[in-house]
C-alpha positions in Angstrom: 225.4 120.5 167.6 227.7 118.6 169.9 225.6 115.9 169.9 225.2 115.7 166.6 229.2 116.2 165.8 229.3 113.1 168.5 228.1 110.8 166.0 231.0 110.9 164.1 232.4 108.6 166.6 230.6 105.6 166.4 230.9 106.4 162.3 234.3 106.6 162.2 234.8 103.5 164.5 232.4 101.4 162.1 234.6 102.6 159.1 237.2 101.0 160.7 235.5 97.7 162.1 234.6 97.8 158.2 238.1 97.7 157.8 238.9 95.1 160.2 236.6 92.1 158.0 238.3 93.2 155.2 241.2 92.9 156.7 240.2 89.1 157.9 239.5 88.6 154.7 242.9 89.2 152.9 244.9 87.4 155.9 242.9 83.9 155.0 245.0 81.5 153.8 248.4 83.7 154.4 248.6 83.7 157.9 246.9 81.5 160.3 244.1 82.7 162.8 245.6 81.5 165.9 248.9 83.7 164.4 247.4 87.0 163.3 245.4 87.4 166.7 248.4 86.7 169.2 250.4 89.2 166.6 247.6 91.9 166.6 247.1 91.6 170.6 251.0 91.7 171.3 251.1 94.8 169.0 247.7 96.3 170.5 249.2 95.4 174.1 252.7 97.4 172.8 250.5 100.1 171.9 248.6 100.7 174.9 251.1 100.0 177.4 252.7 103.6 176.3 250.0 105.6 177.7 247.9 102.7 180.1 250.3 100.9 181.8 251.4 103.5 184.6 247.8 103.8 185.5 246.6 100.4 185.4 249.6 99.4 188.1 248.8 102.4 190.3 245.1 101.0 190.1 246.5 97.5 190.8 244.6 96.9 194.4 241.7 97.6 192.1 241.9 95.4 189.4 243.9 92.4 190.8 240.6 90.8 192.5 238.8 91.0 189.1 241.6 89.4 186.8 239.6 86.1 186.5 236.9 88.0 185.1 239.4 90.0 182.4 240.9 86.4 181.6 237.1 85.2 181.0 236.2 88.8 178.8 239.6 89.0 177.1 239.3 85.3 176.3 235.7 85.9 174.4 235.9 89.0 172.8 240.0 89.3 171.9 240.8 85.6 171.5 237.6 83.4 170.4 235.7 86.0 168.7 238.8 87.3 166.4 240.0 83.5 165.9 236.4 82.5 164.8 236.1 85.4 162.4 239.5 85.0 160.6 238.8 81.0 160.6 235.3 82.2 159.0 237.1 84.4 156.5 238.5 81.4 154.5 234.9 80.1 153.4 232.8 83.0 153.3 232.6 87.0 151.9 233.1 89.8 153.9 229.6 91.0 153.1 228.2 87.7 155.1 230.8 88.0 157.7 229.7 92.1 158.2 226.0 90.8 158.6 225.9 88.4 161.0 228.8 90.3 163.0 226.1 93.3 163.0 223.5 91.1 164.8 225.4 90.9 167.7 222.7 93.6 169.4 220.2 91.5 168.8 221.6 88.6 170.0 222.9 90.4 173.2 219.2 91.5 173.8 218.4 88.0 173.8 220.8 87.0 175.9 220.0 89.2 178.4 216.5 87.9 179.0 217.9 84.6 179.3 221.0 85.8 181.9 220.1 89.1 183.4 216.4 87.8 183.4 215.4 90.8 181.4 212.2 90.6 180.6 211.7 90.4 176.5 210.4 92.9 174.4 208.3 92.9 171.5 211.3 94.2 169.1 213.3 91.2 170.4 210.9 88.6 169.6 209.6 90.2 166.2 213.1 90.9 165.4 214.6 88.1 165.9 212.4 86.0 163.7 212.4 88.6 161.0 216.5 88.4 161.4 216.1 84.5 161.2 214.7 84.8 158.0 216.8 87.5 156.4 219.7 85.2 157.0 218.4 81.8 155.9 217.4 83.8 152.7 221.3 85.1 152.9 223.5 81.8 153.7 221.0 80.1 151.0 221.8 82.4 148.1 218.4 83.6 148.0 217.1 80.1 147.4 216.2 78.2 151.3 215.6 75.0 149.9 219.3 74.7 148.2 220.5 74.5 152.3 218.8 71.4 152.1 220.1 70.0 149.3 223.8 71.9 149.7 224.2 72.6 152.8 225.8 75.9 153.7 229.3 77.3 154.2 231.5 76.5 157.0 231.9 80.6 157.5 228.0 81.5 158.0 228.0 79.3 161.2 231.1 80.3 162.2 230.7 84.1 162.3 227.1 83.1 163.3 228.8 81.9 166.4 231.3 84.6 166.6 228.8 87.1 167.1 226.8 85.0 170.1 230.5 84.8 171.7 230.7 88.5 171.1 227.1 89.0 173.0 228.3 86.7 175.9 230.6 89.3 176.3 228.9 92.2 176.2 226.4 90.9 178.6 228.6 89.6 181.3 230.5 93.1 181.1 227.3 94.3 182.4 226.1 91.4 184.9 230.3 92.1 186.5 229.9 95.8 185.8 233.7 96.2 186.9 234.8 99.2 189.2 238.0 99.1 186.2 236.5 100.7 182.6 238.2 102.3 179.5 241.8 101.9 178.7 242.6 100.0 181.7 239.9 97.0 181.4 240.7 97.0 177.5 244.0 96.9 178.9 243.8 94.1 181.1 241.5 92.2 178.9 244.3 92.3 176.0 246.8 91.3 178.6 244.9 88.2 179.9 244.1 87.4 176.1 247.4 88.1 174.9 249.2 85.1 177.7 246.5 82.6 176.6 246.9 83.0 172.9 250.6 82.2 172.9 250.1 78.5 173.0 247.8 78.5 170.2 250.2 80.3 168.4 253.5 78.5 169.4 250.9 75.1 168.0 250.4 77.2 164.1 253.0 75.3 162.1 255.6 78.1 161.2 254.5 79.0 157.7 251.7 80.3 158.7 252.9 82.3 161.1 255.9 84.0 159.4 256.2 87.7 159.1 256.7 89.6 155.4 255.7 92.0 153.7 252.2 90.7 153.1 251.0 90.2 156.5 252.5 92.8 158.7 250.3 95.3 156.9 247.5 93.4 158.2 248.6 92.8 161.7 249.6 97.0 162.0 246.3 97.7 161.1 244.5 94.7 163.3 246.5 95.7 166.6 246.4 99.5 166.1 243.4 100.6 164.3 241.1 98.5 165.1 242.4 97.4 168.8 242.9 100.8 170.0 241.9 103.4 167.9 238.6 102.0 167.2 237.6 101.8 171.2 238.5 104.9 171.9 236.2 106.0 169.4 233.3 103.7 170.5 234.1 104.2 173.8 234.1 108.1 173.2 231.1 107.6 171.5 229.3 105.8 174.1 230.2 108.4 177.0 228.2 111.1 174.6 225.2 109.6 172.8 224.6 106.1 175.5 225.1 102.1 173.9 221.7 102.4 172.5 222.6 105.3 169.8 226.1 104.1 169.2 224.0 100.3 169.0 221.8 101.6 166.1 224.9 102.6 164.1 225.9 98.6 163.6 223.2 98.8 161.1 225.7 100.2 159.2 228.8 98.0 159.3 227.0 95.5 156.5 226.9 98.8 154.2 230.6 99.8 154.5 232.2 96.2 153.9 230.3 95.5 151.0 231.7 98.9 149.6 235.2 98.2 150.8 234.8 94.3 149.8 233.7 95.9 145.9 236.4 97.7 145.6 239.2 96.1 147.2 238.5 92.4 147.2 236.1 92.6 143.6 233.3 90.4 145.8 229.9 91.4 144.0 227.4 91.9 146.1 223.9 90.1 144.7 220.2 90.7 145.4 219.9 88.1 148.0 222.9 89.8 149.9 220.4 93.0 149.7 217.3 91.6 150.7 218.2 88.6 152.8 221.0 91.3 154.7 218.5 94.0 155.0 215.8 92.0 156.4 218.1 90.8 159.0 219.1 94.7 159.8 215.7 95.4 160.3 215.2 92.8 162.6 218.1 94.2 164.4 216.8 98.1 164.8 213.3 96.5 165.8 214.5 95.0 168.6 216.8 98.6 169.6 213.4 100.7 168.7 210.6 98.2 169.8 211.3 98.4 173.4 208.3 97.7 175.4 208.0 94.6 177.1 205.9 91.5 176.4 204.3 91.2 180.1 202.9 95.0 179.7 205.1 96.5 181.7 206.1 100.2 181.7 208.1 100.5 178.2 212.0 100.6 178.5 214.0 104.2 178.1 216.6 103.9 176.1 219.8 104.9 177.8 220.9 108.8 177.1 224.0 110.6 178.0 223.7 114.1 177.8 
C-alpha cells in the first residue's frame, strides 16, 4: 500500500510540470525568457534559502570543491533548458512542447551509451526510431512531406533541443554522482544559475522585463511550484519507487498539458497530435521496459527502492 500511495508523488509533480509549459506558454510575448528565468530562480533561491541555507554552509568543506560542476548542472537544467523552453513557447503549443519535453528518458538513455559507454539496448534503438517517427508525423501536422515544402516551427527544434540539454544533465549528475544530493545540490545548482543569469537579464530591454500584475503570477508559480515544490515531490518519489518508475510516469506529462492547454489556453488538440504524440510515447516506455542489451548480455534490472 505504501508503495502504491508513493506514486502520488511523481503524479502530483507531473501535474505541476504540466503546469509549468502552460505556464511558458502564457509568459510568451509578455515577458522575456532571459527575464522570467532569473525572476523564477531568485524567487526559488529566496525560497529555499529559508530552510537550505544553514545546512548547505555547515556542509560547505563539502560542496565548495564541486561548485564548478553545480555552475556546469545549474547552467543546463535551470538556465538553458528553461530559457530554450520559454523562447520555444512563442512559436509552438504546449501540447508539442509537453511531447518532446517527455522524451528526455529516451534521449538520456541514449546519451548514456554514448558518455557512460553503456552498452545499448534493444528498447533504446527500437524506440528511438519509433519516437523519430511519431515526431516527424507531429511537427509535420500529420503530413511529412509539408516539412519539405514548409518547413517546421522555430519551437519543435527548440524544445527538441531543450530536452537533449535536459539529458546532458541528467547524465552528468550520474557520471559526477556528487557526495552533495537533495535540497543542497538543487540549492547550489540554483545559486550557480541564479549569478549567471543576471547578465542575460540586465541585456532584456526593460519592457520585457517589468513586473505587473500579469507576470508575477507566472513567476510565483515558476519559482515556487515548480522549482521547489515539484523536486521535493520527484525527489520524494525517487527515494521510494527508484528513477525508473518515477521515469515511466513522463509518459504522462503530454496527457496533462493538452488537458490544461484545452481548457485554459483553448489550443485544440488534433489527430496528428494523438498519433504522431503517442507513437513517440511509446517509443519512450520501450526503451524504459525493453532493457536487455544488443551485445546479449545479461538483461538490465531496473532500479528498485524498497
Amino acid at each position: 500500500m505504501k508503495n502504491k500511495l508513493a506514486f502520488l508523488y511523481p503524479l502530483f509533480a507531473i501535474i505541476l510540470w504540466s503546469g509549468n509549459v502552460i505556464v511558458s506558454r502564457m509568459s510568451a510575448h509578455t515577458i522575456g525568457p532571459e527575464a522570467i528565468t532569473f525572476y523564477r530562480l531568485l524567487f526559488a533561491v529566496l525560497l529555499m534559502s529559508t530552510f537550505v541555507a544553514v545546512p548547505a554552509w555547515r556542509n560547505r568543506a563539502i560542496i565548495w570543491p564541486h561548485i564548478g560542476k553545480f555552475a556546469i548542472l545549474g547552467f543546463l537544467a535551470m538556465c538553458l533548458f528553461q530559457s530554450l523552453s520559454y523562447l520555444a513557447a512563442e512559436t509552438t503549443t504546449a501540447t508539442n512542447m509537453a511531447i518532446f519535453t517527455a522524451l528526455a528518458p529516451l534521449l538520456t538513455v541514449a546519451l548514456s551509451a554514448i558518455v557512460l559507454k553503456d552498452t545499448p539496448t534493444v528498447g533504446m534503438v527500437g524506440g528511438g526510431i519509433l519516437s523519430l517517427v511519431g515526431l516527424i508525423y507531429l511537427v509535420s501536422g500529420g503530413n511529412p512531406s509539408s516539412i519539405v515544402e514548409n518547413g517546421i516551427h522555430l519551437g519543435d527544434p527548440l524544445m527538441l533541443t531543450a530536452a537533449m540539454v535536459y539529458a546532458l544533465y541528467g547524465v552528468l549528475l550520474k557520471r559526477w554522482n556528487l557526495p552533495v544530493a537533495g535540497w543542497q545540490s538543487t540549492y547550489m545548482q540554483a545559486i550557480c544559475a541564479l549569478t549567471m543569469m543576471f547578465p542575460a537579464f540586465l541585456a532584456t530591454p526593460a519592457p520585457m522585463r517589468s513586473l505587473n500584475a500579469e507576470t508575477l503570477p507566472l513567476i510565483a508559480y515558476a519559482g515556487g511550484m515548480a522549482s521547489v515544490v515539484l523536486p521535493f515531490l520527484w525527489i520524494r518519489g525517487v527515494q521510494i519507487l527508484g528513477p525508473s518508475r518515477c521515469a515511466a510516469v513522463i509518459n504522462l506529462l503530454p496527457v496533462f498539458t493538452a488537458l490544461a492547454a484545452i481548457t485554459m489556453l483553448g489550443e485544440p488538440v488534433h489527430s496528428y497530435h494523438i498519433i504522431g504524440g503517442g507513437l513517440a510515447l511509446i517509443g519512450v516506455a520501450s526503451a524504459e521496459i525493453f532493457r536487455r542489451p544488443l551485445r546479449g548480455a545479461a538483461p538490465i534490472v531496473p532500479d528498485v527502492v524498497d
